[in-house]
C-alpha positions as CSV (number, residue, x, y, z in Angstrom):
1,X,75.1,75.0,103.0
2,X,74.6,75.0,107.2
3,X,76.4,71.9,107.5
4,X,79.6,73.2,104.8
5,X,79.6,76.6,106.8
6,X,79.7,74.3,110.1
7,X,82.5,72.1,108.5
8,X,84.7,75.3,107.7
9,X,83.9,76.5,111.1
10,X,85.1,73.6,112.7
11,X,88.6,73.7,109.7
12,X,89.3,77.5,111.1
13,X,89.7,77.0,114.4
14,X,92.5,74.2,113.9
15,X,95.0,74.6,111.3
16,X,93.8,73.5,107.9
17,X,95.5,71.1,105.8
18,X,96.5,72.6,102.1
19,X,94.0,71.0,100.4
20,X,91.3,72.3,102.9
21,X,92.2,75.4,102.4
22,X,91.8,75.4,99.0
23,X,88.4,73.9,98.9
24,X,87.1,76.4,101.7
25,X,88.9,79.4,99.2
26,X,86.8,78.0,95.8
27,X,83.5,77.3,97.8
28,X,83.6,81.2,99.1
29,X,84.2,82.7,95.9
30,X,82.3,80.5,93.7
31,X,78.9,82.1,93.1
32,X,80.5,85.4,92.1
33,X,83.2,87.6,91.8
34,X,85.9,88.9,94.9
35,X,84.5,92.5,94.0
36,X,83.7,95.1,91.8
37,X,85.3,98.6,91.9
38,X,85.0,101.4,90.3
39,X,87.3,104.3,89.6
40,X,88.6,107.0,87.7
41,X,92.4,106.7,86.6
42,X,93.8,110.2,87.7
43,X,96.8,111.5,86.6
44,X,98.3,112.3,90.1
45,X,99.2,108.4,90.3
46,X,100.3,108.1,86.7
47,X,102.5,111.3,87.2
48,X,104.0,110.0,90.5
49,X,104.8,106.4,89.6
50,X,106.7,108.0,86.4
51,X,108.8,110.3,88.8
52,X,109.2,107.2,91.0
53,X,110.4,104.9,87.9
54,X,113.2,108.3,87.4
55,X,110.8,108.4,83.9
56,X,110.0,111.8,83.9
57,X,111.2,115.1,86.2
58,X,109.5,116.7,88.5
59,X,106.5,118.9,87.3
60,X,104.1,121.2,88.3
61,X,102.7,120.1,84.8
62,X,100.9,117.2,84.8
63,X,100.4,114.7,82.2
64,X,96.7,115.6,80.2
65,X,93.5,114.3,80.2
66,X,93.5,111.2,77.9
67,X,97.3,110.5,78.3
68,X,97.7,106.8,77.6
69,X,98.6,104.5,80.9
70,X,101.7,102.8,80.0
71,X,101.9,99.0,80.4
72,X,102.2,97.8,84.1
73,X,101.1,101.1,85.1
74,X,97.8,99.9,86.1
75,X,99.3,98.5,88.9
76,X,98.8,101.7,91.0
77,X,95.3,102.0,90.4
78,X,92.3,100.3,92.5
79,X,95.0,99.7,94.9
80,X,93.5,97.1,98.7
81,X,91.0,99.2,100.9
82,X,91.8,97.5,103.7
83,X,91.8,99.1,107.6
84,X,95.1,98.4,109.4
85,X,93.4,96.4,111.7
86,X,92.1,94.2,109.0
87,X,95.9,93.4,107.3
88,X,97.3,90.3,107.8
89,X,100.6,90.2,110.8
90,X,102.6,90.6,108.1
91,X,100.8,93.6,106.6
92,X,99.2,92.0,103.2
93,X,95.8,92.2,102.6
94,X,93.7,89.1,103.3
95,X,91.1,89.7,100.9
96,X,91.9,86.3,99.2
97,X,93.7,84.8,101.9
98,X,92.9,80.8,102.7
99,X,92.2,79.6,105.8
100,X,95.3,79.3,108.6
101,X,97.8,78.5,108.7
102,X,98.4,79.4,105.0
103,X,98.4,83.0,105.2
104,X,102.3,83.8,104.1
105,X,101.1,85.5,100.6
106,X,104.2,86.0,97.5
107,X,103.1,87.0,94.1
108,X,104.6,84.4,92.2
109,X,103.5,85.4,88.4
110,X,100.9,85.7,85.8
111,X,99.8,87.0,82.4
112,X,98.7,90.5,81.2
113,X,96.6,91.0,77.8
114,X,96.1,94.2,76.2
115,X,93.2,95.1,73.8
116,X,95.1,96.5,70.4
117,X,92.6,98.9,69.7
118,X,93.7,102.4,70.5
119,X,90.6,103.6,71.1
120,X,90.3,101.1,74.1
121,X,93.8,101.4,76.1
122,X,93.4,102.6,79.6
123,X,94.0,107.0,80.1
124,X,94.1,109.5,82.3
125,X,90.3,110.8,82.6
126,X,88.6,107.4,82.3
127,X,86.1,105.7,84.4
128,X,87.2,102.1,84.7
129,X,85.6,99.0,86.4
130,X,87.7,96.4,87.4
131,X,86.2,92.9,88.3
132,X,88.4,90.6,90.4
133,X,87.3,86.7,90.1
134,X,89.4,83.7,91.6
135,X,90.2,81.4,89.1
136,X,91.8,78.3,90.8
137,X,93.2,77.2,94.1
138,X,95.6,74.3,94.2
139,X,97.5,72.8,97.0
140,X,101.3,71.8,96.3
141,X,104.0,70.0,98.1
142,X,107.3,72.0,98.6
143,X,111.0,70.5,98.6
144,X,110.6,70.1,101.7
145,X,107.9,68.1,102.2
146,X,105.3,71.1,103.2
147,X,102.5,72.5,102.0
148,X,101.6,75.7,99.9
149,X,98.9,76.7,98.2
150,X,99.2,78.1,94.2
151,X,95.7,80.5,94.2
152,X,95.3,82.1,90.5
153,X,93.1,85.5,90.4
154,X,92.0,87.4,87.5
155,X,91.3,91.1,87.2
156,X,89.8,92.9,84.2
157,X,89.5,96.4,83.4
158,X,86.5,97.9,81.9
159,X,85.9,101.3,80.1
160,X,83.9,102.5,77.4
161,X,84.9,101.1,74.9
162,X,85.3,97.3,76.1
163,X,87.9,95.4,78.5
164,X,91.5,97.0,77.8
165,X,93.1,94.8,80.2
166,X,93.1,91.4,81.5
167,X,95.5,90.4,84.8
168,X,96.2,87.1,85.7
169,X,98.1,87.2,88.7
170,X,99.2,83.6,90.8
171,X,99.7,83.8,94.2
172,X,101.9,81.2,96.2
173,X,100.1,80.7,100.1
174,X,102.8,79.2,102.6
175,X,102.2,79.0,106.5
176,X,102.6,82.4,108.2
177,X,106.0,83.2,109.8
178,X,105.4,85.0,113.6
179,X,108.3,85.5,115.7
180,X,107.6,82.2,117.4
181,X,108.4,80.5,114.3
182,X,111.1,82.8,112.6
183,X,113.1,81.9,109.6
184,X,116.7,82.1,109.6
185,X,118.5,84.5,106.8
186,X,121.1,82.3,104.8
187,X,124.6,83.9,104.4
188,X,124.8,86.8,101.9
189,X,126.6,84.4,98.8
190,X,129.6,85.6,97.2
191,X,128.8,88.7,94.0
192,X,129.7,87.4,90.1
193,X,129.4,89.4,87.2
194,X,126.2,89.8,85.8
195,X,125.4,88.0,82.8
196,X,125.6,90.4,79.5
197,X,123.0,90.1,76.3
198,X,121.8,92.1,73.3
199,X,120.3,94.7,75.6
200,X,120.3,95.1,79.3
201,X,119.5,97.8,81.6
202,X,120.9,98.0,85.2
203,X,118.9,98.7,88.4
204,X,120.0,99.2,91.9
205,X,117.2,100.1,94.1
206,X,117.4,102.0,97.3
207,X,115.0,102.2,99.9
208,X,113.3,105.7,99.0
209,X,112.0,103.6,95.9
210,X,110.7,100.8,97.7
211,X,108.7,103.2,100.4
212,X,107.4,105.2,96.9
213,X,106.3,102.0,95.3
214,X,104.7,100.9,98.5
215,X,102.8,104.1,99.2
216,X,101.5,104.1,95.4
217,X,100.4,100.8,95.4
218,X,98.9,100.9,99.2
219,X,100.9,97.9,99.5
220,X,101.5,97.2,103.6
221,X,103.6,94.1,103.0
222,X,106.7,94.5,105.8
223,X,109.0,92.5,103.7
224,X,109.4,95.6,101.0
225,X,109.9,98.2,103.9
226,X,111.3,96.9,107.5
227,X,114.5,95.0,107.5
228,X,113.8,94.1,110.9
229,X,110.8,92.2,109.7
230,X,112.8,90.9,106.8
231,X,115.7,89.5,108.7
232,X,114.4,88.3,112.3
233,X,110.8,86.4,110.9
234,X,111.4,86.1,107.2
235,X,114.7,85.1,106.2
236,X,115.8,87.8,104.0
237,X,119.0,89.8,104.1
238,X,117.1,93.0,103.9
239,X,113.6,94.7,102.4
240,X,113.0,93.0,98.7
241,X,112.4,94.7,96.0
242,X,108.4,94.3,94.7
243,X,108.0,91.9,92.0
244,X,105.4,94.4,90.2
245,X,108.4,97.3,90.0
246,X,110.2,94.9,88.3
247,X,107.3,94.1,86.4
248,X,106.9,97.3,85.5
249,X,110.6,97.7,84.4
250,X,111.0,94.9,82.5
251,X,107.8,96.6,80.2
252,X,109.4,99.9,80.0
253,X,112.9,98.7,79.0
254,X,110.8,96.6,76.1
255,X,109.0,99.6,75.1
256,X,111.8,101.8,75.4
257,X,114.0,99.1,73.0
258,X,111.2,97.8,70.6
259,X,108.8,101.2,70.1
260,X,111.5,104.1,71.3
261,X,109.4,104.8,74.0
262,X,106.1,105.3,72.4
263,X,103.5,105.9,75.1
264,X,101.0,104.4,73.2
265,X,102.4,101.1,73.0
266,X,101.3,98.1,75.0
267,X,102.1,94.4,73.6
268,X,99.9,91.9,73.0
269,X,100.6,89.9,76.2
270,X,103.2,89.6,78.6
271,X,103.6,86.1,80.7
272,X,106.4,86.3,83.7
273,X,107.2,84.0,86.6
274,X,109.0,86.1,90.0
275,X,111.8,83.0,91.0
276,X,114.0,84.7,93.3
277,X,114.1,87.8,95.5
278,X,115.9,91.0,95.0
279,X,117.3,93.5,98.0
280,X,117.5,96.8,98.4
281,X,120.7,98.5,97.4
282,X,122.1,95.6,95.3
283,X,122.8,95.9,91.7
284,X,120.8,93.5,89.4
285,X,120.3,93.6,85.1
286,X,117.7,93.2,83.1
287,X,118.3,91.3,79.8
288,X,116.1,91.5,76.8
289,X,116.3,89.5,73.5
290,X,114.4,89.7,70.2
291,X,113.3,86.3,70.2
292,X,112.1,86.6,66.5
293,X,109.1,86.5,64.3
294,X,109.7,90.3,63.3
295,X,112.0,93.2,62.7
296,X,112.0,95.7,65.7
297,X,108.9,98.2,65.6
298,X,107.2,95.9,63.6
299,X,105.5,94.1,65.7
300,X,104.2,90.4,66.3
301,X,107.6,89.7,67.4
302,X,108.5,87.5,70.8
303,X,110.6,89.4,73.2
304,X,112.4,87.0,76.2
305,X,113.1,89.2,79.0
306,X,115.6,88.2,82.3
307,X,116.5,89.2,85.3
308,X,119.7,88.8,87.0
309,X,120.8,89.4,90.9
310,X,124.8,90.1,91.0
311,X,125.1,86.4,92.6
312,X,124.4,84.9,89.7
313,X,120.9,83.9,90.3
314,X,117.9,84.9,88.1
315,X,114.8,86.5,89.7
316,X,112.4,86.8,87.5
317,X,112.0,85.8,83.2
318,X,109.0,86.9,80.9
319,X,108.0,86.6,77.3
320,X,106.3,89.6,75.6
321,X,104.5,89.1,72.6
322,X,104.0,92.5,70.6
């Protein structure tokens, strides 16, 4: 164990190829879980993300004790507890982070699996554990010809009456941006229409909606809050919008189409892959189709869901089993 801790050492101080990375990332997470965490789901959160997603108005009336947590919603619970000082130079928490130089973090996808016993769903007033554990680390070559790293994590949510949730989240590693090594932003591309389908929901978010998501989540990534960051280090036009929002939308436009907005209705599963950023203050559609395999409300049904950017490129597609 001296000798592997020496080896790593030695890997840290110059930059790490891909595949080092990943085996230094398994070897420190591999006699246990990344943590354990407690915490009680309060409604402050649940009520402020609703007013955030325009779900709900303002209130001085809160939702009650044993209100449901809608699907996604989890998202603003046992958010990092990281110092400032402790955040990466881009303002992500390095909890999981591989070795240098691979320290650019994008959340590229995953799976969510919901208990179907009612009795079990996640609500306002519960005690929850949540268990984080890394499942994989892989290095990967990009168009390029660079390196990145694809690290898979799982998270599972505990309360009294068994796990309610399981998250399997992939993250996608590249090398860390500084202003030494900046990426250029392309040219904004020309609009198009977006694409239509048998139900679609549009979304333009501004940047009082970004700074809300951020604050729930206790996310300090820069690329969802300072264009300065966005444009002169990491190549986008302006802030993006957070894959999880999105997330999180896509869910509520399925339970608001499939189960008329039921609050006590979670799918099955949900699998979704992020493929292309969205910016603040351009329009973009979400698409949803019954793929089939039952009538709406009934359940057991496949559900393809989309989403489109006004420049005709998709940015993120998920299938929801009920």
């Amino acid at each position: 164990m001296t000798h592997l801790c020496r080896r790593f050492s030695t890997i840290s101080r110059r930059q790490a190829s891909a595949s080092e990375a990943c085996s230094e990332l398994l070897s420190r997470f591999q006699n246990g879980p990344i943590s354990i965490r407690k915490q009680l789901i309060d409604v402050n959160q649940l009520q402020l993300l609703s007013i955030t997603l325009n779900r709900t108005l303002p209130s001085f009336n809160p939702p009650l004790e044993g209100t449901p947590v809608p699907p996604g919603y989890h998202l603003v619970y046992f958010t990092p507890s990281i110092i400032e000082s402790e955040l990466g130079l881009d303002g992500t928490d390095r909890t999981v982070n591989p070795l240098s130089p691979f320290t650019r973090r994008m959340w590229a996808g995953g799976e969510l699996t919901w208990t179907q016993d009612r009795n079990a769903l996640l609500r306002v007033g519960q005690e929850v554990r949540e268990t984080t554990k890394l499942l994989s680390a892989e290095p990967k070559k990009l168009k390029n010809g660079g390196e990145m790293l694809v690290v898979g994590v799982e998270k599972t949510f505990l309360n009294n009456h068994g796990i309610a949730l399981t998250d399997k989240r992939n993250w996608v590693f590249q090398r860390e941006l500084t202003p030494e090594n900046p990426l250029k932003a392309p040219a904004k591309p020309e609009e198009t229409p977006l694409p239509t389908g048998s139900y679609q929901r549009d979304f333009c978010q501004m940047e009082t909606t970004l700074f809300r998501f951020s604050a729930l989540t206790f996310n300090g990534h820069k690329i969802h809050y300072s264009p300065e960051w966005c444009r002169e280090i990491e190549g986008h036009r302006n802030a993006v919008v957070h894959g999880p929002l999105n997330l999180i939308n896509m869910l509520d436009f399925w339970r608001d189409t499939a189960k008329g907005g039921y609050m006590e209705s979670v799918p099955r599963s949900i699998a979704y892959r992020a493929m292309s950023p969205l910016y603040v203050g351009e329009p973009y559609r979400i698409l949803l189709e019954n793929g089939g395999g039952a009538t709406e409300g009934k359940g057991d049904g496949e559900w393809k869901a989309e989403i489109w950017d006004s420049f005709g490129k998709q940015s993120m597609k998920g299938t929801i089993i009920e």
